[in-house]
N, C-alpha and C positions, 0 to 999 in steps of 0.2 A: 534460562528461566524455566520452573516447572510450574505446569499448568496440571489441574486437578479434573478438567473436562474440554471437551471441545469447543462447547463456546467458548473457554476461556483461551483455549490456542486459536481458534480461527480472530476473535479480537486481540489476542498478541499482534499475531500476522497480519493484520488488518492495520496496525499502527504504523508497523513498518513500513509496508504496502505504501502508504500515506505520507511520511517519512523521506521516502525517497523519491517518492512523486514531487514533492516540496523542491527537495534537493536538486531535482533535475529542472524542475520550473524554472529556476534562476538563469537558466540557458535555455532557452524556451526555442531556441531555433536549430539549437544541435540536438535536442533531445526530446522534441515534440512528440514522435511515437511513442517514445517508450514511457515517457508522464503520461499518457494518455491510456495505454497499456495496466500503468500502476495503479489508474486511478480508475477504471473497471474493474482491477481485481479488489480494492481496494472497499465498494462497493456492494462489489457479489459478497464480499466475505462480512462487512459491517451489517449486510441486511440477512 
């Protein structure tokens, strides 16, 4: 995907980020840091 500025790549990144926080939520007991982890960067990057 080409991004034409930086907000437009940090809210790329920011979807993903989101994405796979989802993804790993599903197992919420194997993978509780690293959702937690996603969903900080997740955050930093949407604000």
């Amino acid at each position: 995907m080409s991004c034409s500025s930086w907000s437009e790549s940090y809210f790329a990144q920011a979807k993903q980020d989101f994405q796979l926080a989802r993804f790993g939520a599903r197992e919420i007991t194997k993978h509780g840091a690293s959702v937690c982890m996603l969903l900080q960067m997740f955050f930093e990057k949407y604000a």
